[in-house]
N, C-alpha and C positions, 0 to 999 in steps of 0.2 A: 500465647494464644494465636491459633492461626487464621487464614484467610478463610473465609466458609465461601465456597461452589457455590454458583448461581445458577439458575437455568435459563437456558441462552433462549429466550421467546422473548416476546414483546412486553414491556413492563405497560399494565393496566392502569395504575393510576398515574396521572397527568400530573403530579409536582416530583414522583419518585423517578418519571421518565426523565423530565427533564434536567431534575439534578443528574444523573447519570449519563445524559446527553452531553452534558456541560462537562462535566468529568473528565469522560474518556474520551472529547473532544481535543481539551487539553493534551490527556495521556500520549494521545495519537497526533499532535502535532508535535509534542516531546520527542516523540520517538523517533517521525520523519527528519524531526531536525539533529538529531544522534546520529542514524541513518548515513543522512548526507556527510555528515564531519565524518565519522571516519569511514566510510567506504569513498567520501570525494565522489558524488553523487549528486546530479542536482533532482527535483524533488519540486513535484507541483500536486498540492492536496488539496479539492473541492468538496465540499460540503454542503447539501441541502437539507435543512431540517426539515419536519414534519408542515411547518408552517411556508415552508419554501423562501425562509432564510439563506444567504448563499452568506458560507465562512469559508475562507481559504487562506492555505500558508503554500509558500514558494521559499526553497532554500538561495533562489538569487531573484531574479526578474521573472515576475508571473507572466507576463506576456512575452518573455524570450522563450522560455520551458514550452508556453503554450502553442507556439511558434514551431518550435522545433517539435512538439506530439503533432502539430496537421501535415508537416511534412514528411514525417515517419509514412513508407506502405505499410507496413505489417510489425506490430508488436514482438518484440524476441519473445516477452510473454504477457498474455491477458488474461487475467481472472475474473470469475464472478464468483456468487456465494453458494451456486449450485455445485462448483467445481470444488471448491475448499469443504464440501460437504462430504462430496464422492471422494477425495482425497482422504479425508476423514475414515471413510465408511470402510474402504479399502485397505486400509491400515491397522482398522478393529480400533480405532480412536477415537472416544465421542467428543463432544465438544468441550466435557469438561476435563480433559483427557491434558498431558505435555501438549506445550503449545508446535507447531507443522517445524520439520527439521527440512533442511532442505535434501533434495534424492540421497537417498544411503545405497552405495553403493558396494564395491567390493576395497574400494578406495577408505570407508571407513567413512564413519557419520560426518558429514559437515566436510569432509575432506574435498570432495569434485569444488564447492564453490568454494572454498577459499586458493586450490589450485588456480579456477576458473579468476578469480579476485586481483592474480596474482603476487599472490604470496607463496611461492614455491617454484611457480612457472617459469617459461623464459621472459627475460628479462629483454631479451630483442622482440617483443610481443606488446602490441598497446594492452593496456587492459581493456578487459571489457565493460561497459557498463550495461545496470540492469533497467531497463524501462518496462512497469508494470504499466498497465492499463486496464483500470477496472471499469470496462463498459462505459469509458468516457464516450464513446466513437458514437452514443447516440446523445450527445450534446455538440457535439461539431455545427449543426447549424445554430443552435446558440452561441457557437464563438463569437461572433463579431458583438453580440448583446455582451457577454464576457469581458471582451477588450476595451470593451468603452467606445466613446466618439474618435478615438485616435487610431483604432483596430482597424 
């Protein structure tokens, strides 16, 4: 039997939210921490619930990761949810659609980033790493509240 489609909107009753909160909370720190092992990646995930809960997972030192995002100018890439919609839309892909492949190009599906990943590439070449940032940049003056009394 398989997995049944959900519709990606806001879940209305308030104990079906939050088990689902708690879920893919999980899911999605699972994954961050897969992520990081095998791409050797490091990985800083914040979380505010509904209730203005803060959960967060860090693949080493959350205040080193967080250290090194204020120093960053400019994101190689930043997402938000209007963008992974338009990316969506563009593609003729709804949301309960295969989940986003990274650009297809003429290199073949998946083929640029594991090039870019270095697995194929030169080898005299650092690899690159990927630093997402999803709209953290308007919590930045809450970082020092973030880091604690020692930030």
């Amino acid at each position: 039997m398989g997995r049944k489609k959900i519709q990606i909107s806001r879940i209305l009753d308030q104990r079906n939210r939050q088990v689902t909160f708690t879920k893919r909370k999980f899911g999605l720190m699972k994954k961050a921490y897969e992520l990081s092992v095998l791409c050797d990646c490091e990985i800083a995930l914040i979380i505010f619930n509904s209730a203005n809960r803060l959960f967060q997972y860090a693949s080493t030192d959350m205040d080193r990761v967080l250290l090194k995002y204020t120093e960053y100018s400019e994101p190689h890439e930043s997402r938000t949810n209007t963008d992974i919609l338009e990316t969506l839309k563009r593609r003729g892909v709804g949301l309960d659609g295969p989940e986003l492949e990274p650009d297809e190009g003429p290199e073949g599906p998946g083929e640029k980033v594991r090039r870019l990943a270095g697995d194929g590439g030169d080898p005299a070449l650092p690899r690159p790493r990927l630093y997402v940032s999803d709209s953290l940049c308007h919590y930045e003056g809450a970082l020092p509240h973030l880091l604690g009394p020692s930030g």
